[in-house]
N, C-alpha and C positions, 0 to 999 in steps of 0.2 A: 606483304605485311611488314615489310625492313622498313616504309614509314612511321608504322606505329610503334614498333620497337624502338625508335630513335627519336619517337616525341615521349614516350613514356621514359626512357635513360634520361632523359633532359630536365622532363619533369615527371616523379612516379609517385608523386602524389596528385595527380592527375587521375590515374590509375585506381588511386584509392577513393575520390571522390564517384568518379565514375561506375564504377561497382556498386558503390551506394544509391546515386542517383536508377539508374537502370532497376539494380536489385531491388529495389520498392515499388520500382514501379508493377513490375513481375508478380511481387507478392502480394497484391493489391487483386491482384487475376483471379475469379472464383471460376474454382471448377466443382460446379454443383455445388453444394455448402462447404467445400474446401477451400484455402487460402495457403499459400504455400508459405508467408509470411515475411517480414523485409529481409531478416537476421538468414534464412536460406536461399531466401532469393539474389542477397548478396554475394551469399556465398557459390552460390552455382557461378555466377556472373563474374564473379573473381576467380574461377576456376578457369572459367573459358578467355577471358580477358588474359591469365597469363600464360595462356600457349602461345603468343608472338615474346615473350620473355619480359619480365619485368623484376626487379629488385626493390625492397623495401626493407631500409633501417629495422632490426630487430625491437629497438628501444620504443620504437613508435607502438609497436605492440604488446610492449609489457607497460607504457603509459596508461594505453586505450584499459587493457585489462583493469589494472590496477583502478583507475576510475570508476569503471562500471560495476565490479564486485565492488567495493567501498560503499557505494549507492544505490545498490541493494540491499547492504548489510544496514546500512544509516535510516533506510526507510522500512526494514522489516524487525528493526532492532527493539523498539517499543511494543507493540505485540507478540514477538517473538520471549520475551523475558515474561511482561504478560500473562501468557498463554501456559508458563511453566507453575501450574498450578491442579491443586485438587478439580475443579471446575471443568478444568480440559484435558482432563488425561486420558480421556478416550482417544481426544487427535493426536496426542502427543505419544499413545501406544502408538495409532495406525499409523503416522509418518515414520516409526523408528522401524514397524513392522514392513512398510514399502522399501526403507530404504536398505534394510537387511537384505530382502528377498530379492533384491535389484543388484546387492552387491555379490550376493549366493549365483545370482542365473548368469549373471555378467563373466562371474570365473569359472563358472563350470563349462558354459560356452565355449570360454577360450581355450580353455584343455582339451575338450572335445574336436574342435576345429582347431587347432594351431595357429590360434591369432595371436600376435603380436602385442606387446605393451600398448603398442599405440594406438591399434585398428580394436582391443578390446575397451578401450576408453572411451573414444569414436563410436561404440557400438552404443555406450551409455551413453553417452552425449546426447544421440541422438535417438535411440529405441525409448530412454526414459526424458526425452526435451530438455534438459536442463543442460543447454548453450556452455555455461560456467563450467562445467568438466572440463572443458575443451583446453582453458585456461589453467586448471588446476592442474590435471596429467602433465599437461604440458613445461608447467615448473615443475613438477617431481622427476620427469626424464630426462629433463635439464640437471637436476642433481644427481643421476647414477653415477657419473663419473665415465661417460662410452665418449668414445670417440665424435669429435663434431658432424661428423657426417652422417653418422648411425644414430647420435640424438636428432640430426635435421631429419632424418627418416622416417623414423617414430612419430615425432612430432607431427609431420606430413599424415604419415598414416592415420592418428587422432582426427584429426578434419576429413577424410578420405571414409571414415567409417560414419562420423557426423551425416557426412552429405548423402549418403547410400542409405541410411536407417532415418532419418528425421521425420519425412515424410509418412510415413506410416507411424511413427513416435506419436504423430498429432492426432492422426487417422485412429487408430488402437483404441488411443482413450478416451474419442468420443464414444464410438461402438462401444465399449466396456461401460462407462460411467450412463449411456443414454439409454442404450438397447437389451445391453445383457444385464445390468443391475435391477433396474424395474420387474423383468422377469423374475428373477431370483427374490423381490422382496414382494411381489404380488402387488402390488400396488403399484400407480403411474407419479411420477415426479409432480407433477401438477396437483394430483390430490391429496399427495402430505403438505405440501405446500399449502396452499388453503387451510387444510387442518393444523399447522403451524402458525399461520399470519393469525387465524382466529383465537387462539390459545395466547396470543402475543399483544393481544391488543392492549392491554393496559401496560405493556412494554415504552419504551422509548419510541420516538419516529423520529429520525433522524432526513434531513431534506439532501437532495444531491446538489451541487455545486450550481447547477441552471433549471432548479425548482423553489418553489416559493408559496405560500399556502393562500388558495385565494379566499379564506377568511382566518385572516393572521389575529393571532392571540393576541398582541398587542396593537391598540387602536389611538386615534388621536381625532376627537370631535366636538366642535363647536356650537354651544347652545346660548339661545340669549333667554334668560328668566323672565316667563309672561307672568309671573308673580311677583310680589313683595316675600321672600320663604324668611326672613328673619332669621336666619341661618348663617353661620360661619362657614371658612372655608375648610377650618379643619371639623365641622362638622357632616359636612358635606362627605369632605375627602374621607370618614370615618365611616359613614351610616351603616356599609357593609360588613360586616364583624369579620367575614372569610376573606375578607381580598378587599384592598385597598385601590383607590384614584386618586389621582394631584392633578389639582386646579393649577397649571403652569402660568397664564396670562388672565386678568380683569381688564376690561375695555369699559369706560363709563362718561357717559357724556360726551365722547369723542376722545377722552385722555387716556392713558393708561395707570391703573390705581397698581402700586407696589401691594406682590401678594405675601399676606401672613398669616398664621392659621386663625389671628382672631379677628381677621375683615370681616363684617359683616354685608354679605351680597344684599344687592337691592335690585328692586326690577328694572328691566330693559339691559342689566351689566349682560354683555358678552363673557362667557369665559370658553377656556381653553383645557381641557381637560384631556389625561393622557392614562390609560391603564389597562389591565386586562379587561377582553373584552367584554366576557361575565360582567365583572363590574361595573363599569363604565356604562350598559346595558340598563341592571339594575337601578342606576343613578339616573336614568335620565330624567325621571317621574320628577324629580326633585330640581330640575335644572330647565325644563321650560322645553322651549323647541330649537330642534337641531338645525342649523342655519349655515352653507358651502363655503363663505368667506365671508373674511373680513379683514379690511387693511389694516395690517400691522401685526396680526394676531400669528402670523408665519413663527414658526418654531423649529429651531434645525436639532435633531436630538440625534446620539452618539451611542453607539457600540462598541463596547470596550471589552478586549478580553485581559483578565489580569490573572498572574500568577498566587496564589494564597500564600504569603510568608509568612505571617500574621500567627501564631503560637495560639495565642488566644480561642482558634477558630478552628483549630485541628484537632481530631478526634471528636468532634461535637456532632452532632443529626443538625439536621437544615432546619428541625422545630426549635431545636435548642439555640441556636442560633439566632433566629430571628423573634424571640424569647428574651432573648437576652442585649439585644443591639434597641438602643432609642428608638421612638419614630423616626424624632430629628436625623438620626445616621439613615436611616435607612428611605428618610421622604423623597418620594420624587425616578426612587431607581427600583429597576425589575430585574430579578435575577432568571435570564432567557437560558440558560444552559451549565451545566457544571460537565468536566471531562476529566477522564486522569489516563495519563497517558495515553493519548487517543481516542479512549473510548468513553462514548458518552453516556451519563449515569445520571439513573430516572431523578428528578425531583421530587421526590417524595419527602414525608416530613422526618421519617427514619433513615433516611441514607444519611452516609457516615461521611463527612468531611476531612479530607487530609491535608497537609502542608504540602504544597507542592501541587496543585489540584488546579486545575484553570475554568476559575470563574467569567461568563458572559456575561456581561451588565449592560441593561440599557436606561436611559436618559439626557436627560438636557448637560448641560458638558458642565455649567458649576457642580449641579448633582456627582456626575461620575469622577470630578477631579476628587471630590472631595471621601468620597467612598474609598477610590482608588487608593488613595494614601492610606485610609486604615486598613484595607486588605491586604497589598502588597506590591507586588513589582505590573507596570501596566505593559502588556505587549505593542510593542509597533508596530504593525505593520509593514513590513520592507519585502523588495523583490533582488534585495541584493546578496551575496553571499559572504560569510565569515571564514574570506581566505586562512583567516592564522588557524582558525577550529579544522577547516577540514584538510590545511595539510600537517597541522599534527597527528591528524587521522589517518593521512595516509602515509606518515614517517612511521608511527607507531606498530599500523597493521604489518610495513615492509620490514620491521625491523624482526618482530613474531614472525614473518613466513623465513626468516633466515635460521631460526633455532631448528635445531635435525637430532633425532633422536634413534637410535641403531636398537632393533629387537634381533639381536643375533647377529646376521650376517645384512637385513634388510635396513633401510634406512627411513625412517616415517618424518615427514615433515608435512607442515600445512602448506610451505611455499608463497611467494606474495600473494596468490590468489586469498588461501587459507587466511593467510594473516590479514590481509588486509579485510575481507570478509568481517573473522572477528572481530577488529577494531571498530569498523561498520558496524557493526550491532552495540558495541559496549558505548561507541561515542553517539548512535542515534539514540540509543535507551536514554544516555543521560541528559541528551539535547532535549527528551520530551520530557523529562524529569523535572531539567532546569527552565530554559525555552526564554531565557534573558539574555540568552550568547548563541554562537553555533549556527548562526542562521542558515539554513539550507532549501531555499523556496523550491515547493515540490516540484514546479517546471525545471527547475536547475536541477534536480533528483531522473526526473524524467530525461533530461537531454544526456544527462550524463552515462543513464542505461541506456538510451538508444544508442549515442552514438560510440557510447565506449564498447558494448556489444559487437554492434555491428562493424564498425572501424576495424574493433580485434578480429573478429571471423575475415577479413575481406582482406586484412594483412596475412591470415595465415592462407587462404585461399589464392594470393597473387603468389606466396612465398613457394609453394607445394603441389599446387595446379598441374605444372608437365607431370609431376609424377603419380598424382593423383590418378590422372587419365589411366594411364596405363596399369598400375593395381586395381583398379575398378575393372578394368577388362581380364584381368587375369583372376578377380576375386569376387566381381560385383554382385551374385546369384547367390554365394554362401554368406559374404557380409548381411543381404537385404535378408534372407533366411533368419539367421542369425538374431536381428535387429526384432523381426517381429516374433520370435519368443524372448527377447527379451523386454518387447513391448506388452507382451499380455500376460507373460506367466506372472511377474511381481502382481499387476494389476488383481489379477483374477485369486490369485492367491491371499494378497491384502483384502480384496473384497469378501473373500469368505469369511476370515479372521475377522474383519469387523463386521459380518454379521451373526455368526455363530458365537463368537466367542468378548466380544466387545458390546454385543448385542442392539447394535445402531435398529431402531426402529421405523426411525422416520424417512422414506423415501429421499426425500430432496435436500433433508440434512444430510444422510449421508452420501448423497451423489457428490456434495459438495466439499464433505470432507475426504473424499477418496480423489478428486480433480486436484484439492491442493495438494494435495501426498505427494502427486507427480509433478508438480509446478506444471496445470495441462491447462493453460490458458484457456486455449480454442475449446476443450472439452466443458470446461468450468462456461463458456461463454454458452456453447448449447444447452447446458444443464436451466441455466440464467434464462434462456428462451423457453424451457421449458415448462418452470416453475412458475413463472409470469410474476414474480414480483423475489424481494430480495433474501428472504429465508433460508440458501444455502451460502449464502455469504458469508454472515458470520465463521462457520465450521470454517470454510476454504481461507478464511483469510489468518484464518490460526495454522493449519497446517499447510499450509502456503509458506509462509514465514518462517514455519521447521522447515520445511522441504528443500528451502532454498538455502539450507544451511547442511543439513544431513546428507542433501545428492550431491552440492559442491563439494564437500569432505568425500567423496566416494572415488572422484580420482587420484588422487597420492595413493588410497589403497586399491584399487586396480594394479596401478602401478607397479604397487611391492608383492603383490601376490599371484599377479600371472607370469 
């Protein structure tokens, strides 16, 4: 093995790619409905990888970190603030009540068994899944002031308790969330479900990124008038009192006639009409027969999302609005979606419009230029990122994990994890606020958790590995112990509170909200198989978003209280 040790001295970031590459693939490995996952599959793989000895730059690891808590915080920051509201204070009891009861069983644990700062962190890490302790303990033990060797120790032991508890971390809360909840609330996940989506139907329907409705609400069809109808265009485009169409193109004799509202159509014209489909429906009595093509009549039309800066239009209902805006402003464009802050908000003719609100418009592109201008800022589209935004975000969040604040004799900080974290939510809250700067494209959000995750695990795993082995052999039966009460006791404990005393009724809402509590992917993913369609979503993505705030904060205080 004095090969490998002398290709990785040479190059050990070698070492670090290779952990990765392997580690995924591992995690990819189902055993029965299990997946070990890439972020533990690494990290085993980095364990064993650096028993022939391998060194790696400390900085590399508080990079990795720093990235991936930042891009958690930037992507859960908008529903996280959101979510702090009358509406959701049931998730935002149970995530505070999970993360209590996780930080209650985590200390008592340690007391009771004699673990260590670091292997009590480790225990959370991975008995409650949330990776990001790892990072956090790990700056706060960095700041006790011990010796380098005894903070490399600790530190070591934090992953060492990770690796031996994770496993079961994943395992726990699906049994709890699939097996044991249903029991407990008498009813199967699948049939509140149902009785949910049904209740929900005049709700929002929101499409996933690779679906598309295959009778979409806005249509575009070509009719040639087998009449003489003596009819205008804006008579036409009007007939409907409830919902409007625009005659886009006239085709006549072979030329094309400039459309006005007061052209009068004549037989044999071609037109081009564009609108919902009700309407457009409705019209077609009046418009002859529908006809596949015709040269020239091709129409390329634009979707635009715009931000509302526009004063005039905030605080208004959507009737009042369009109430109040000309035809002329409004000819020719459909308003396909309104959102505030990520979430998307029904059309109806009483929902309330805000400044700051991002309207969907669709139309021919003179139509949207010109809307665009009266409503406000137009979003671009890009796939690029706003280096200056997100490293002031991450100067920011580092400069907050440096403030330390002493209760006594103990020292509380949030650490770059913490801080950075924070910044992360404060500077995604306002990216989705503003959304004219800051660009941060969610696959850039994505690579930057994956591999800032995993990178950091497979650095502490090359760094700790020899001695990891050998704790595990003198400890691994009390840690794994250990790990799963602290996998089930918070869970099972939370689960009763929100249903006794929070009084969750709905099966598959609360499976959903007690999966995000724990940030329990795999468990939220079987809940999801469960339910057959998206109804615990919502709850989990609300306290998904605490969770991943509440159980990061949970290692500084490990830290200072074992």
């Amino acid at each position: 093995m004095d090969w490998l040790h002398e290709l990785f001295k040479k190059s050990p970031e070698m070492a670090l790619f290779l952990s990765l590459a392997v580690g995924y693939w591992i995690g990819k490995i189902k055993f029965g409905k299990f997946q070990l996952g890439g972020v533990a599959g690494s990290l085993l793989v980095a364990v064993i990888v650096s028993q022939v000895g391998v060194q790696i730059d400390g900085g590399v690891k508080a990079v990795l970190f720093a990235l991936f808590i930042y891009a958690v915080g930037f992507e859960s920051g908008p529903q996280f603030f959101s979510s702090l509201g009358k509406q959701s204070i049931k998730e935002i009891i149970l995530a505070a009540v999970m993360a209590a009861t996780g930080l209650a069983t985590v200390v008592v644990m340690a007391k009771l068994f004699g673990l260590d700062k670091g292997l009590a962190a480790g225990v959370a890490a991975g008995g409650l899944t949330q990776s990001a302790i790892i990072g956090t303990a790990g700056d706060a033990i960095g700041k006790l002031g011990l010796a380098a060797a005894e903070t490399a120790r600790l530190q070591g032991n934090v992953a060492i308790g990770y690796a031996v508890t994770y496993v079961f971390g994943s395992f726990g809360a699906i049994i709890v969330c699939v097996n044991i909840l249903p029991k407990l609330m008498g009813r199967s996940i699948r049939d509140d479900a149902i009785a949910a989506e049904t209740a929900m139907q005049a709700g929002v329907k929101v499409l996933g990124p690779d679906q598309q409705e295959a009778a979409p609400p806005l249509v575009g069809r070509i009719y040639q008038l087998a009449s003489d109808p003596q009819r205008t265009v804006a008579d036409i485009e009007n007939a409907n009192p409830a919902t409007t169409i625009t005659i886009e193109r006239v085709k006549r004799d072979g030329r094309f006639i400039e459309v006005s509202p007061t052209l009068v159509l004549r037989q044999g014209d071609y037109v081009l009409t564009v609108g919902r489909r009700d309407a457009v429906v409705a019209s077609a009595p009046l418009l002859g027969k529908e006809v596949d093509a015709v040269d020239g009549m091709e129409l390329t039309m634009h979707k635009r999302e715009i931000v509302l800066t526009n004063k005039d239009f905030g605080g208004k209902t959507v009737d009042q609005i369009r109430q109040a805006t000309a035809g002329g402003v409004r000819h020719g464009i459909f308003v396909v979606q309104l959102s505030r802050m990520g979430q998307v908000l029904p059309m109806k003719p009483d929902t309330v419009v805000q400044v700051g609100d991002l309207v969907s418009i669709f139309g021919a592109e003179q139509d949207v230029k010109r809307v665009a201008a009266l409503v406000g800022d137009v979003i671009v589209p890009s796939a690029k990122t706003d280096f200056v935004y997100l490293g002031t975000g991450l100067v920011v969040g580092l400069l907050i994990g440096l403030l330390s604040v002493k209760i006594g004799a103990i020292p509380l900080t949030l650490g770059a994890g913490g801080g950075a974290l924070l910044s992360g939510l404060l500077f995604g809250w306002y990216r989705a606020k503003k959304q004219t700067f800051g660009a941060l494209p969610n696959s850039a959000v994505q690579l930057l958790k994956d591999l800032g995750l995993a990178g950091f695990v497979v650095v502490v795993g090359l760094s700790s590995g020899l001695q990891a082995v050998q704790t595990i052999k003198e400890l691994g039966l009390t840690i794994f112990g250990v790990g799963v009460v602290v996998t089930l006791v918070p869970m099972i404990l939370t689960m009763l509170f929100g249903r006794y005393v929070l009084r969750y009724d709905n099966t598959a809402v609360f499976a959903g909200a007690l999966s995000g509590s724990r940030s329990a992917n795999p468990a939220f993913g079987e809940v999801l198989g469960k339910a057959e369609n998206a109804i615990p979503t919502v709850p989990f993505a609300i306290t998904y978003a605490l969770a991943n705030v509440f159980l990061t904060l949970l290692g500084p205080l490990i830290v200072a209280l074992v």
